[in-house]
mmCIF file of the C-alpha atoms, coordinates in Angstrom:
data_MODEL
# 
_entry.id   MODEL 
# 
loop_
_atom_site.group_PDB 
_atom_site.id 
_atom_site.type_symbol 
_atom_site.label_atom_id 
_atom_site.label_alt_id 
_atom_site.label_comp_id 
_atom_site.label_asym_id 
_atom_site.label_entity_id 
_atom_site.label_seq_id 
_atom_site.pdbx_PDB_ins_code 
_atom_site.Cartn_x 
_atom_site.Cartn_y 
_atom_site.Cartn_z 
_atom_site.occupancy 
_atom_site.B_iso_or_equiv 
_atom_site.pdbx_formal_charge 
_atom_site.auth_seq_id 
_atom_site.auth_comp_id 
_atom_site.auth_asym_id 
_atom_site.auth_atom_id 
_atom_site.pdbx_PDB_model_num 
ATOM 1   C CA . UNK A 1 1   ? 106.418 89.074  73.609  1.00 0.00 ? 1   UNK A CA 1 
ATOM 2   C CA . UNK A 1 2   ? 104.095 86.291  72.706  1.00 0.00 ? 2   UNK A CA 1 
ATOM 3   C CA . UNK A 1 3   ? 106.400 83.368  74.509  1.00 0.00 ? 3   UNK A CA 1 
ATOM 4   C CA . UNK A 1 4   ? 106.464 85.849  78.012  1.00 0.00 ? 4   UNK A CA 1 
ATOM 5   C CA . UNK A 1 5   ? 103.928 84.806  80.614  1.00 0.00 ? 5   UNK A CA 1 
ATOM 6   C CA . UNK A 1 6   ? 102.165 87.534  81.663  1.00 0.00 ? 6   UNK A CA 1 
ATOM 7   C CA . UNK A 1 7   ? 99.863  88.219  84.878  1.00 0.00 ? 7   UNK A CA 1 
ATOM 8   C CA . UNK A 1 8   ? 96.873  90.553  84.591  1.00 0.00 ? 8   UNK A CA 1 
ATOM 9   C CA . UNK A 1 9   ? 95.688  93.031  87.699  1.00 0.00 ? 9   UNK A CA 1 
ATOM 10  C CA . UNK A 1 10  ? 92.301  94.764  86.003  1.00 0.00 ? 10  UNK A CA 1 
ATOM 11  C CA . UNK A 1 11  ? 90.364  97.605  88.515  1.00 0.00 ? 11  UNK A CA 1 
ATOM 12  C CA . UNK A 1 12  ? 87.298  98.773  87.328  1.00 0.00 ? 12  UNK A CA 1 
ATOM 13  C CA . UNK A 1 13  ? 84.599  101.400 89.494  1.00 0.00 ? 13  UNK A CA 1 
ATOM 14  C CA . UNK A 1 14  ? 81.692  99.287  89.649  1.00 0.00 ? 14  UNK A CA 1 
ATOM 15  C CA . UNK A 1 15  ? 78.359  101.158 89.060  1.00 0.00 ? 15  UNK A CA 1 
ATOM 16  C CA . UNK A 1 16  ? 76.322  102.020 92.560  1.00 0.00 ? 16  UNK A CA 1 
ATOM 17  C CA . UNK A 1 17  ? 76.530  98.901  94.610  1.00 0.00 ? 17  UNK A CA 1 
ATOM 18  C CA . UNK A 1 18  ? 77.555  96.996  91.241  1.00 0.00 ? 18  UNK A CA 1 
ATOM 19  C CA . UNK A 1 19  ? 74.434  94.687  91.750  1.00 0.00 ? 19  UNK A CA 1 
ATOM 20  C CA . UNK A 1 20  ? 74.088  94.133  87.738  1.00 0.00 ? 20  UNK A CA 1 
ATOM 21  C CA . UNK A 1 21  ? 77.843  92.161  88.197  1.00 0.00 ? 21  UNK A CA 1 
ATOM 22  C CA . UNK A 1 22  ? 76.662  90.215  91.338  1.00 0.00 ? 22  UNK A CA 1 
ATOM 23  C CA . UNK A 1 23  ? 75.310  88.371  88.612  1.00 0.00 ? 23  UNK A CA 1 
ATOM 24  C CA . UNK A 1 24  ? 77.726  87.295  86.606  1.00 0.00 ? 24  UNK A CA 1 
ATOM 25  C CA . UNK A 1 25  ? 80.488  86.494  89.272  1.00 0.00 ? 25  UNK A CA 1 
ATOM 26  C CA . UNK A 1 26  ? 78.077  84.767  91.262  1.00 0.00 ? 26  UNK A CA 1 
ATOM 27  C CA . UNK A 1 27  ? 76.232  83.120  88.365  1.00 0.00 ? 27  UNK A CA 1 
ATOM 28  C CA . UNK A 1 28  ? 73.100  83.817  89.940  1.00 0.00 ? 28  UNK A CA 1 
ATOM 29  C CA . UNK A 1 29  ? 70.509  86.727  89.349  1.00 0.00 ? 29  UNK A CA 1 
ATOM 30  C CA . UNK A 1 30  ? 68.966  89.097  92.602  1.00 0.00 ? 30  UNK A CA 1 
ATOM 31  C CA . UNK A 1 31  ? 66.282  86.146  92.860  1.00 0.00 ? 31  UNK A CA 1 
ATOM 32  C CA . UNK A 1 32  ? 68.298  83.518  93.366  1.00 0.00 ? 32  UNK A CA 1 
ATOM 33  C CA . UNK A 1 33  ? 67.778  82.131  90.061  1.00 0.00 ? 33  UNK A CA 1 
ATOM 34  C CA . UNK A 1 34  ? 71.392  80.223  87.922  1.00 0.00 ? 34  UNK A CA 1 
ATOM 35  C CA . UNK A 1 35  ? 72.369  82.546  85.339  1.00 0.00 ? 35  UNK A CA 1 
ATOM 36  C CA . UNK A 1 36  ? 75.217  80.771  83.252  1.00 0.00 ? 36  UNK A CA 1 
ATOM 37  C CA . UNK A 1 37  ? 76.806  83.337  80.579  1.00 0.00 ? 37  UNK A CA 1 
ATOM 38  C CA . UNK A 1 38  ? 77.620  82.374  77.068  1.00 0.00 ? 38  UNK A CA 1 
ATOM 39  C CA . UNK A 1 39  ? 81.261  81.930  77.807  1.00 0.00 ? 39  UNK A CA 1 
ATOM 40  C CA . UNK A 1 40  ? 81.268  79.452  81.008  1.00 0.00 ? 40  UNK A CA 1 
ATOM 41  C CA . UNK A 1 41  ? 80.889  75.781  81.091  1.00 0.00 ? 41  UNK A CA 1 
ATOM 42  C CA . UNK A 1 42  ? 77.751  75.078  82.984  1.00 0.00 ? 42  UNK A CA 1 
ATOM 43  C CA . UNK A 1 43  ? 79.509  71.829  83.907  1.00 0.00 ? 43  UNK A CA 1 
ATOM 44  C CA . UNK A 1 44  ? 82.184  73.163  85.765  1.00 0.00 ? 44  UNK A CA 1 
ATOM 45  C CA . UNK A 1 45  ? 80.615  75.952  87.521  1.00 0.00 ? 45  UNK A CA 1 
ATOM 46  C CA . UNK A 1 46  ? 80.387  73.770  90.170  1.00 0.00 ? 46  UNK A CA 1 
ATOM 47  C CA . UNK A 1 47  ? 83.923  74.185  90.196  1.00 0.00 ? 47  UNK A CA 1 
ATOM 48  C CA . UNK A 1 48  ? 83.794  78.224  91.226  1.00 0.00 ? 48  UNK A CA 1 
ATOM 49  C CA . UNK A 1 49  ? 84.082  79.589  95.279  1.00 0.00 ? 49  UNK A CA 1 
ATOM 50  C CA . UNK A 1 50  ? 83.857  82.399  96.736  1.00 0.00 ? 50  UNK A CA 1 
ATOM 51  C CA . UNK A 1 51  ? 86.818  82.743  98.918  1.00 0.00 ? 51  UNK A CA 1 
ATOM 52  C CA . UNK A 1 52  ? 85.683  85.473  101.365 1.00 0.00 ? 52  UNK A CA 1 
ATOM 53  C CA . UNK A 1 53  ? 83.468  84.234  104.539 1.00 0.00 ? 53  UNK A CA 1 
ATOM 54  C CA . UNK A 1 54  ? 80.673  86.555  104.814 1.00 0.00 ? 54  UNK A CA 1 
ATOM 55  C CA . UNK A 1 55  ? 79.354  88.094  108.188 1.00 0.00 ? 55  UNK A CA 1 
ATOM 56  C CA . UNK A 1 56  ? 76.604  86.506  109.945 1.00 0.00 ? 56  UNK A CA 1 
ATOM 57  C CA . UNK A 1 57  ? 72.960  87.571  108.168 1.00 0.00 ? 57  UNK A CA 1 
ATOM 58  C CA . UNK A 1 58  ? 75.043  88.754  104.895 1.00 0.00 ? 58  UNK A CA 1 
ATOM 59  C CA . UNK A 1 59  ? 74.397  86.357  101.301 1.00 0.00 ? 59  UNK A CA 1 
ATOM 60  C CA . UNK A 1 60  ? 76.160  87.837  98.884  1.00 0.00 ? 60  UNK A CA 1 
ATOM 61  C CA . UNK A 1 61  ? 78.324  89.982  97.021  1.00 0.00 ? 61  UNK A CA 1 
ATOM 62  C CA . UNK A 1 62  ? 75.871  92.637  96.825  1.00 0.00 ? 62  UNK A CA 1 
ATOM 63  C CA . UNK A 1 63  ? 74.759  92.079  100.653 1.00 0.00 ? 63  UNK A CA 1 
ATOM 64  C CA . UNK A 1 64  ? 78.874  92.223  101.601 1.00 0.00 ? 64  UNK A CA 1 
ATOM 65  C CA . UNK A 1 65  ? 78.893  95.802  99.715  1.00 0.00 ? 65  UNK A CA 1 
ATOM 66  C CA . UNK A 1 66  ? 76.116  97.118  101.759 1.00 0.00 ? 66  UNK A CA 1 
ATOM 67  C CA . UNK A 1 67  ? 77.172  95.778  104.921 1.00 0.00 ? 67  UNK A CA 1 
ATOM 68  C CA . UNK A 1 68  ? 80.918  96.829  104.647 1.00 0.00 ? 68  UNK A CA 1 
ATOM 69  C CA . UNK A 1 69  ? 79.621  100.487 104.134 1.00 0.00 ? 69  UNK A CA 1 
ATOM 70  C CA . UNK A 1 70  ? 77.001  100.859 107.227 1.00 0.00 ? 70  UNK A CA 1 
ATOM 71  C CA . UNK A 1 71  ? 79.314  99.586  109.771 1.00 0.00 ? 71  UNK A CA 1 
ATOM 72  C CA . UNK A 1 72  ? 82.250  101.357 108.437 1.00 0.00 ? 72  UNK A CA 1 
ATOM 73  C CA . UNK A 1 73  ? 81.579  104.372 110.519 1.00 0.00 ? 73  UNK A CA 1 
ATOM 74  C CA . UNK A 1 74  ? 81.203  106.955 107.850 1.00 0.00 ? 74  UNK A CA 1 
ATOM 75  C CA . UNK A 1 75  ? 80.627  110.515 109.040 1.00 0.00 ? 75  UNK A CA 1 
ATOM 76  C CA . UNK A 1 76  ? 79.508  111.528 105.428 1.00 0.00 ? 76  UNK A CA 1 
ATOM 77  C CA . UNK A 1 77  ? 76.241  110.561 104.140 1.00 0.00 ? 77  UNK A CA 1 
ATOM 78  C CA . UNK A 1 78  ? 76.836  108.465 100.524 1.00 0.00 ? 78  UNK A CA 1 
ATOM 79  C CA . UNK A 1 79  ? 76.304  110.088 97.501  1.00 0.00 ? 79  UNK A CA 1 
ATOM 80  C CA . UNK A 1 80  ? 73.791  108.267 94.890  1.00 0.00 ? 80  UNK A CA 1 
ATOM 81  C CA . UNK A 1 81  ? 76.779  108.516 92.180  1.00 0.00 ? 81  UNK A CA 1 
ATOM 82  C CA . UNK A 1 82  ? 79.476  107.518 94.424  1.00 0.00 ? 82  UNK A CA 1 
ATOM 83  C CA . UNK A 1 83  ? 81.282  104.421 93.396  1.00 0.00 ? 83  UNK A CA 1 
ATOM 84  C CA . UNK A 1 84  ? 81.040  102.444 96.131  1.00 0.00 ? 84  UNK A CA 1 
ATOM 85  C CA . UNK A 1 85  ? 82.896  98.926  94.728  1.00 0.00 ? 85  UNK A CA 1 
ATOM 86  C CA . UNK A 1 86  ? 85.670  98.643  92.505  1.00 0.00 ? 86  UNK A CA 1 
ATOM 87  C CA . UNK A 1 87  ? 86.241  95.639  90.806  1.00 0.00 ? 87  UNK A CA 1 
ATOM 88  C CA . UNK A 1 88  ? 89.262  93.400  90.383  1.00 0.00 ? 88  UNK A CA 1 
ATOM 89  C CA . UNK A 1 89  ? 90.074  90.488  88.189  1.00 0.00 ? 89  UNK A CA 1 
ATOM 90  C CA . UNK A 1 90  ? 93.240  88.890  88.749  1.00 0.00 ? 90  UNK A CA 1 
ATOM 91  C CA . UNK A 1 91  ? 94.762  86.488  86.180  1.00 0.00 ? 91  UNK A CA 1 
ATOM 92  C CA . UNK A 1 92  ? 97.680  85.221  83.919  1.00 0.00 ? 92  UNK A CA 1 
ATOM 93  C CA . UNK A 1 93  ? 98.210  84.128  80.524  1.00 0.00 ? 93  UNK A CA 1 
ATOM 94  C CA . UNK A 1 94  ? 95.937  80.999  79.572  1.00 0.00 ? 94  UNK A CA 1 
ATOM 95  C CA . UNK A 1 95  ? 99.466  78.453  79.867  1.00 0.00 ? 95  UNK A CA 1 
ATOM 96  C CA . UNK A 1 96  ? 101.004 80.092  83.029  1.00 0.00 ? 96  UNK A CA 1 
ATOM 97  C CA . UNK A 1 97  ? 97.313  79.587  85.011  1.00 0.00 ? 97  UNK A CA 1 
ATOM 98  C CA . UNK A 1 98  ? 96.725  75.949  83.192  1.00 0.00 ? 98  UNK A CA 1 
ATOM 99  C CA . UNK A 1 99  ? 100.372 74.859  84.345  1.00 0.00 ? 99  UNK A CA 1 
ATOM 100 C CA . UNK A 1 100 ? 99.488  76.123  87.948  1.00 0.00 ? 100 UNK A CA 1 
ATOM 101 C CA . UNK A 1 101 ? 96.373  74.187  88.086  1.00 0.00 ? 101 UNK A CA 1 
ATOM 102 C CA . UNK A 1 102 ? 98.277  71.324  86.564  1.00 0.00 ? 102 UNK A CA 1 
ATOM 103 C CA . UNK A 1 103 ? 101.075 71.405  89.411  1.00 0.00 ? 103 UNK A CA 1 
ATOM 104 C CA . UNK A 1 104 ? 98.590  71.646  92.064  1.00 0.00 ? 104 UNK A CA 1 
ATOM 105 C CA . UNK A 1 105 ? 99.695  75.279  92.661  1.00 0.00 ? 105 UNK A CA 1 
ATOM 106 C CA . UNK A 1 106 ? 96.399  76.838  92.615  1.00 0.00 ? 106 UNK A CA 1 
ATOM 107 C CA . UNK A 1 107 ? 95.701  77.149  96.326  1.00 0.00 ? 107 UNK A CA 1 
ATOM 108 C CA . UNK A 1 108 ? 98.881  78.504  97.322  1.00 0.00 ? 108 UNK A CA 1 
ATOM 109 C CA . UNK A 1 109 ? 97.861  81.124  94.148  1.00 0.00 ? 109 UNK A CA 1 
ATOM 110 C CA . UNK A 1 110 ? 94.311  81.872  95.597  1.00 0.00 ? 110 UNK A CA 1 
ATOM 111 C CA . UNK A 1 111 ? 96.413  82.542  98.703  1.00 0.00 ? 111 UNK A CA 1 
ATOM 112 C CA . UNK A 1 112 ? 99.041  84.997  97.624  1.00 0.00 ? 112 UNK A CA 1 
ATOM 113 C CA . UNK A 1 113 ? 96.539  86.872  95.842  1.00 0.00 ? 113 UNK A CA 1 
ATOM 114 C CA . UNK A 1 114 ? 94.312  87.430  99.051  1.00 0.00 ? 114 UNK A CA 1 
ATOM 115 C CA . UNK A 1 115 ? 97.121  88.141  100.663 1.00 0.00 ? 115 UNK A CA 1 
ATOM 116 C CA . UNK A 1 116 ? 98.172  91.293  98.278  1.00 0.00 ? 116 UNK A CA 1 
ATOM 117 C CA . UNK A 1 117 ? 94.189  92.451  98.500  1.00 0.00 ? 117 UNK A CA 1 
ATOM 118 C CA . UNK A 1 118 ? 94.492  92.328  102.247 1.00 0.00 ? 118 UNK A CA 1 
ATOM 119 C CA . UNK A 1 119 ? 97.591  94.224  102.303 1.00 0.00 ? 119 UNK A CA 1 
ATOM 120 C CA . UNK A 1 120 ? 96.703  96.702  99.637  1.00 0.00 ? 120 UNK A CA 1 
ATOM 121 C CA . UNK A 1 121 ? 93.127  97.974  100.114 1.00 0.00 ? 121 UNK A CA 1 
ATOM 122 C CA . UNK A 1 122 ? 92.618  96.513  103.817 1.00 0.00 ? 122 UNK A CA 1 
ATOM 123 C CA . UNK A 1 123 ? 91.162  93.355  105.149 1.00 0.00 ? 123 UNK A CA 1 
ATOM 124 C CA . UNK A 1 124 ? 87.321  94.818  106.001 1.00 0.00 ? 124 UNK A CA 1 
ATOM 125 C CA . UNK A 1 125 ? 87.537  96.176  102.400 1.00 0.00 ? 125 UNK A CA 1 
ATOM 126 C CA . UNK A 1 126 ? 87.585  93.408  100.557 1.00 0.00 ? 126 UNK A CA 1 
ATOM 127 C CA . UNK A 1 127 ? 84.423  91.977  100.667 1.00 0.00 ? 127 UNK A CA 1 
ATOM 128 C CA . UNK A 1 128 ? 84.174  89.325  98.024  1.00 0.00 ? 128 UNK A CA 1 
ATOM 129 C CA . UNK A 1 129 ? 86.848  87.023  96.137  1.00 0.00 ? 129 UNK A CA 1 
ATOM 130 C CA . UNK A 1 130 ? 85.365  84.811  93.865  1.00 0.00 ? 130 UNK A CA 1 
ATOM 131 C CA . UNK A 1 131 ? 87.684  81.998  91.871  1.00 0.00 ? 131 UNK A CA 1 
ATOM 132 C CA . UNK A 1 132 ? 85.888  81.112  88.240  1.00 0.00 ? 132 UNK A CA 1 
ATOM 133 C CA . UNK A 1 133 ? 86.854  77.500  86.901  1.00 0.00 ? 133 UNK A CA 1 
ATOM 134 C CA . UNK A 1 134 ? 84.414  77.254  84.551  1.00 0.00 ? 134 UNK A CA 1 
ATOM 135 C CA . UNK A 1 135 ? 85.930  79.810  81.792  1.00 0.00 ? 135 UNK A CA 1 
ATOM 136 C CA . UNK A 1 136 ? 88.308  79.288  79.322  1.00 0.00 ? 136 UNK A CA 1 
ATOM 137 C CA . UNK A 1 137 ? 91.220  80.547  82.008  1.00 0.00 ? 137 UNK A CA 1 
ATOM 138 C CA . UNK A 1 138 ? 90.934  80.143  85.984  1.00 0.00 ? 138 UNK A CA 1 
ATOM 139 C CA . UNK A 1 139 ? 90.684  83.994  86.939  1.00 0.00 ? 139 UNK A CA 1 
ATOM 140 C CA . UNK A 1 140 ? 89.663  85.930  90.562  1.00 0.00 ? 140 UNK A CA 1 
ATOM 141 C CA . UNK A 1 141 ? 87.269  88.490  91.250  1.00 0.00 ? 141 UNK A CA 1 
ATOM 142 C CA . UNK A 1 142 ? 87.660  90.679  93.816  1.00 0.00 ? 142 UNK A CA 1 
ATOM 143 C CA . UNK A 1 143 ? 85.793  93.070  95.552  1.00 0.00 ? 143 UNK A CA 1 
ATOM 144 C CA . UNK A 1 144 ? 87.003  95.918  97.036  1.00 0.00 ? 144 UNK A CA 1 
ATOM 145 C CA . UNK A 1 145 ? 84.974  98.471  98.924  1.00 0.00 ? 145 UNK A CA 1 
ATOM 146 C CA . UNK A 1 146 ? 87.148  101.777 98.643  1.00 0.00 ? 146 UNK A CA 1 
ATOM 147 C CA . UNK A 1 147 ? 86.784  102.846 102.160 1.00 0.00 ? 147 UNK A CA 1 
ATOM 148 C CA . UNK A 1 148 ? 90.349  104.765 103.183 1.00 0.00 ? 148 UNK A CA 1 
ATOM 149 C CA . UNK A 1 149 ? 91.235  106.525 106.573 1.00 0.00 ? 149 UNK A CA 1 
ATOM 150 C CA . UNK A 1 150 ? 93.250  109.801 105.202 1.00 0.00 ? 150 UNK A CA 1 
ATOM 151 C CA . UNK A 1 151 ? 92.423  113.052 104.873 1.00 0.00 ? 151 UNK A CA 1 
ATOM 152 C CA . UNK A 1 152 ? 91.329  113.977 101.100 1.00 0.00 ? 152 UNK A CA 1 
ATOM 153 C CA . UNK A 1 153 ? 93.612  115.830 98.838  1.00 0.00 ? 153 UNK A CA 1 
ATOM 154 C CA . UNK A 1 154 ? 92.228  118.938 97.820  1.00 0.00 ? 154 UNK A CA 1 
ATOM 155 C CA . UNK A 1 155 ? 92.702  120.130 93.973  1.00 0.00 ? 155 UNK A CA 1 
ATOM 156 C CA . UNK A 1 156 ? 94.977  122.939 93.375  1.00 0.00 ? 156 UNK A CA 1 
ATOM 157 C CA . UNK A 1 157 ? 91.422  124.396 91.598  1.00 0.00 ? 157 UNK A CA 1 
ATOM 158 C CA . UNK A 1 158 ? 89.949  124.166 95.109  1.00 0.00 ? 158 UNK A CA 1 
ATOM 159 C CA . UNK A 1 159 ? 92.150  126.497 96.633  1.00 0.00 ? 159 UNK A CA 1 
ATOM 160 C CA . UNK A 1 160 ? 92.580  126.514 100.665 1.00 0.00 ? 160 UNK A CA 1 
ATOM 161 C CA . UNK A 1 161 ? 90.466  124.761 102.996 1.00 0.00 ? 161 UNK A CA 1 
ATOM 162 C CA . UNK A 1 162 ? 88.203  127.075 104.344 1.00 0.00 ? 162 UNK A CA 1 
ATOM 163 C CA . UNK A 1 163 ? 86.835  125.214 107.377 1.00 0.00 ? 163 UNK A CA 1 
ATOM 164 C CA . UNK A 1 164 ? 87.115  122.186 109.433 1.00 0.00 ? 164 UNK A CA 1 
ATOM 165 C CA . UNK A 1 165 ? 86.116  118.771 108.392 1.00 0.00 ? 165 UNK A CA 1 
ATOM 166 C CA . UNK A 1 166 ? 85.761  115.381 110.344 1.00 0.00 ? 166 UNK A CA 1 
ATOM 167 C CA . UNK A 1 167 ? 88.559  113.039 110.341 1.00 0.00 ? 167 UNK A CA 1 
ATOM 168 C CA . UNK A 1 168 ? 87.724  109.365 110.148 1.00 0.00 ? 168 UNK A CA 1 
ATOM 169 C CA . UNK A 1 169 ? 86.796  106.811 107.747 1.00 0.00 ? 169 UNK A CA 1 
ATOM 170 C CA . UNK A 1 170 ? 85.781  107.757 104.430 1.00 0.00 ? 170 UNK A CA 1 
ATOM 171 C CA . UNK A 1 171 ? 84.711  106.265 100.850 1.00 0.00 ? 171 UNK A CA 1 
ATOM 172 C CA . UNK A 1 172 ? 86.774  107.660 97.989  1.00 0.00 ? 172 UNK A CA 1 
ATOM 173 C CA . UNK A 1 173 ? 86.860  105.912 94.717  1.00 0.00 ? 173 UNK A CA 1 
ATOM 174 C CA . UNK A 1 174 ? 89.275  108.161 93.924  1.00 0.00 ? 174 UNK A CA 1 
ATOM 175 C CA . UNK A 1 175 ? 92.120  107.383 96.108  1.00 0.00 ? 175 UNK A CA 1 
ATOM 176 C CA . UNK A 1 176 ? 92.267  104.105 95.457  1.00 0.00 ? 176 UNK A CA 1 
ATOM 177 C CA . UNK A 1 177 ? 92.514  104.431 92.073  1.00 0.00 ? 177 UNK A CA 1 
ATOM 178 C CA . UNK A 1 178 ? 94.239  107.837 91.808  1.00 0.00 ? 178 UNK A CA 1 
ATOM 179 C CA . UNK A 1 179 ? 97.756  108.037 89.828  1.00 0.00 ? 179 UNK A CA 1 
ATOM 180 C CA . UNK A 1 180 ? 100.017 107.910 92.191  1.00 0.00 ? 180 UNK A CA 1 
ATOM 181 C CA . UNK A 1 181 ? 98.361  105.349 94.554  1.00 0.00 ? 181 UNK A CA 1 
ATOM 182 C CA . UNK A 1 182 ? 98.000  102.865 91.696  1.00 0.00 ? 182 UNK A CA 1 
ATOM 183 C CA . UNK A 1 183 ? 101.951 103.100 90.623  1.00 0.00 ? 183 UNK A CA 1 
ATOM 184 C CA . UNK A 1 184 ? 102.383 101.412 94.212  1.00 0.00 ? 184 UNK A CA 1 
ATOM 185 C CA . UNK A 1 185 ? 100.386 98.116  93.424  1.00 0.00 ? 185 UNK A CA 1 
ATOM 186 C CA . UNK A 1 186 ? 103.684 96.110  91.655  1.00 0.00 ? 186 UNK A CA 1 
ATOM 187 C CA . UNK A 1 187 ? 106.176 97.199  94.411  1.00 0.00 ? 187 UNK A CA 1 
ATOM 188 C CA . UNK A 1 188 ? 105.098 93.764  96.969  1.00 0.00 ? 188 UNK A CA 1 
ATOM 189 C CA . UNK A 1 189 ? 105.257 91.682  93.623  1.00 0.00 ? 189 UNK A CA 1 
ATOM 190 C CA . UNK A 1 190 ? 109.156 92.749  93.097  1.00 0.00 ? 190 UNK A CA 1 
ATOM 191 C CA . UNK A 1 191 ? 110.647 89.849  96.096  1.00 0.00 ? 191 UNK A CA 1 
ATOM 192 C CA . UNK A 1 192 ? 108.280 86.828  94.997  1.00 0.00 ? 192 UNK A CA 1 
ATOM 193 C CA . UNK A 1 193 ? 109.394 87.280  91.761  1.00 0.00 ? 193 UNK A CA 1 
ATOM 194 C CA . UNK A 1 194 ? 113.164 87.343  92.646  1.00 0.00 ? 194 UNK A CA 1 
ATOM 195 C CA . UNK A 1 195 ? 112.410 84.278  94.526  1.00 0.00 ? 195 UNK A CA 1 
ATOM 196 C CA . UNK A 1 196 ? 111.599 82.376  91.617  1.00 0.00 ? 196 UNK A CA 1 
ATOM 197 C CA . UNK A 1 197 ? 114.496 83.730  89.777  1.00 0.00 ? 197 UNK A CA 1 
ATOM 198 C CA . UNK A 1 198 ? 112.369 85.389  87.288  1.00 0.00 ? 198 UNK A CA 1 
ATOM 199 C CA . UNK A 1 199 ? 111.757 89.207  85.512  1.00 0.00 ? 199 UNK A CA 1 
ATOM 200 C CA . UNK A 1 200 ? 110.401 91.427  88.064  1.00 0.00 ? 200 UNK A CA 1 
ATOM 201 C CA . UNK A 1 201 ? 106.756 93.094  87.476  1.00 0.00 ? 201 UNK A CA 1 
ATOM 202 C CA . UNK A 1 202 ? 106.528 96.515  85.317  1.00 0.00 ? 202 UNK A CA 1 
ATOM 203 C CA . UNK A 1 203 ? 107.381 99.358  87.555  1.00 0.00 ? 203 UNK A CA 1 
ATOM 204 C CA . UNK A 1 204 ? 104.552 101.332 86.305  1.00 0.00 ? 204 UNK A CA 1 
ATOM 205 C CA . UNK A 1 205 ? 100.948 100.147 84.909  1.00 0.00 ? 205 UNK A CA 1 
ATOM 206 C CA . UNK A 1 206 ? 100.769 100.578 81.262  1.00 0.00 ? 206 UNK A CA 1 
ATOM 207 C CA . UNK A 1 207 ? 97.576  102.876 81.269  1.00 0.00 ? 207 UNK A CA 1 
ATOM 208 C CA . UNK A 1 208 ? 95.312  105.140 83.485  1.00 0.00 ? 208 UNK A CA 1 
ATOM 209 C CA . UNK A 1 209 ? 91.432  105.853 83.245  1.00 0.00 ? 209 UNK A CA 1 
ATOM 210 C CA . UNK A 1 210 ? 88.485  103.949 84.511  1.00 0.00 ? 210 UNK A CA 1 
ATOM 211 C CA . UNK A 1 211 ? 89.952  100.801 83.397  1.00 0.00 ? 211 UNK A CA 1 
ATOM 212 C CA . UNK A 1 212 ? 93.425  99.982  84.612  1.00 0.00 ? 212 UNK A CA 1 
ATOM 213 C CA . UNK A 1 213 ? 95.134  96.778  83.466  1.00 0.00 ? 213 UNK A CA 1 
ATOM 214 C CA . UNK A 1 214 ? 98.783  96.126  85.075  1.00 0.00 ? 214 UNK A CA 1 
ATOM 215 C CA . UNK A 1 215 ? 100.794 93.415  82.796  1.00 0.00 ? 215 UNK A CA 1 
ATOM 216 C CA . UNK A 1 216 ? 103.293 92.458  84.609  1.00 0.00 ? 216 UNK A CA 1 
ATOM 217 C CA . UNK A 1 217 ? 105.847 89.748  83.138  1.00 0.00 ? 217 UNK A CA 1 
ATOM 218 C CA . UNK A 1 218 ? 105.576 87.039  85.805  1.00 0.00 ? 218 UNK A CA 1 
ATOM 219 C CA . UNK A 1 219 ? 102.704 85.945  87.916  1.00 0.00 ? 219 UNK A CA 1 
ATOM 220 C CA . UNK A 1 220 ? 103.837 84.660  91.262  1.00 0.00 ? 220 UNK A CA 1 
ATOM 221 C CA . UNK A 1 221 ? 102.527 81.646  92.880  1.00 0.00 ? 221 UNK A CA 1 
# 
């Protein structure tokens, strides 16, 4: 297993508005002050983008959070425990990512990878997509405000629905990273990895829980 090049999709609830992280991605604190953590090279931080234009009077992650969720048009006021960003890193094996930087591929890898956030969780809903060069491996992290359209699933312990509810947008942690929703993530992954001639992506993610890490066995770029 050791000589396979893997690629790593990692979704985590962020806490509240997931301000404490801001920090680290952004490698600045609420104040505007640098913060550089333990583990980056301050000399390459300069290195590190965000890759997500922000709208006009928004300047940063945090900001982009907030902002996504009052124009949204939720009909439901938020809840103070509600998760209300989830958090994904997106990354390969320390050789497969070096070789893309080496080849020049990393743009075109920044690219496909915005391109399966769009798809996946919706354009408006990712808010922030920040590239780090200045760790040991070049990684992404995205933000993803869990806003969905559908009507919720009720629990079978819920019994039937005994009045009517609004339709419309909603935020829901839990559909975005429910069971059967996250199974679906690999699926676009399948054709760019036949393109290359290479071992699809794991049909199904390896664990459940709060923290969800997908290996799959070939990171396209």
């Amino acid at each position: 297993m050791s000589n396979i090049q893997c690629a790593v999709c990692h979704l985590q609830r962020g806490n509240g508005n997931d301000s404490g992280m801001s920090c680290h991605i952004e490698r600045k604190t609420a104040d505007g002050k640098v913060y550089t953590p333990d583990n980056a090279d301050k000399t390459r931080t300069h290195l590190n983008r965000e890759l997500i234009t922000f709208p006009n009077g928004v300047r940063n992650r945090t900001e982009a959070v907030q902002y996504r969720i009052g124009h949204a048009g939720l009909h439901r006021k938020v809840g103070k425990n509600q998760t209300k960003a989830v958090r994904i890193i997106l990354t390969g094996s320390h050789e497969q990512m070096m070789k893309i930087v080496q080849q020049g591929l990393l743009d075109r890898w920044t690219d496909a990878n915005l391109k399966w956030l769009r798809d996946t969780f919706g354009e408006e809903n990712v808010v922030s997509c920040v590239l780090h060069m200045d760790e040991k491996t070049p990684h992404l992290h995205a933000t993803v405000v869990p806003i969905v359209t559908g009507e919720r699933k009720r629990k079978s312990r819920e019994g039937e629905k005994k009045y009517r509810t609004q339709t419309g947008p909603r935020l829901s942690a839990d559909d975005v990273m429910g069971r059967a929703r996250l199974s679906t993530y690999s699926t676009p992954h399948r054709h760019r990895c036949r393109r290359l001639a290479l071992r699809p992506p794991l049909e199904r993610q390896k664990e459940y829980r709060e923290m969800v890490k997908f290996q799959y066995l070939i990171y396209e770029v």
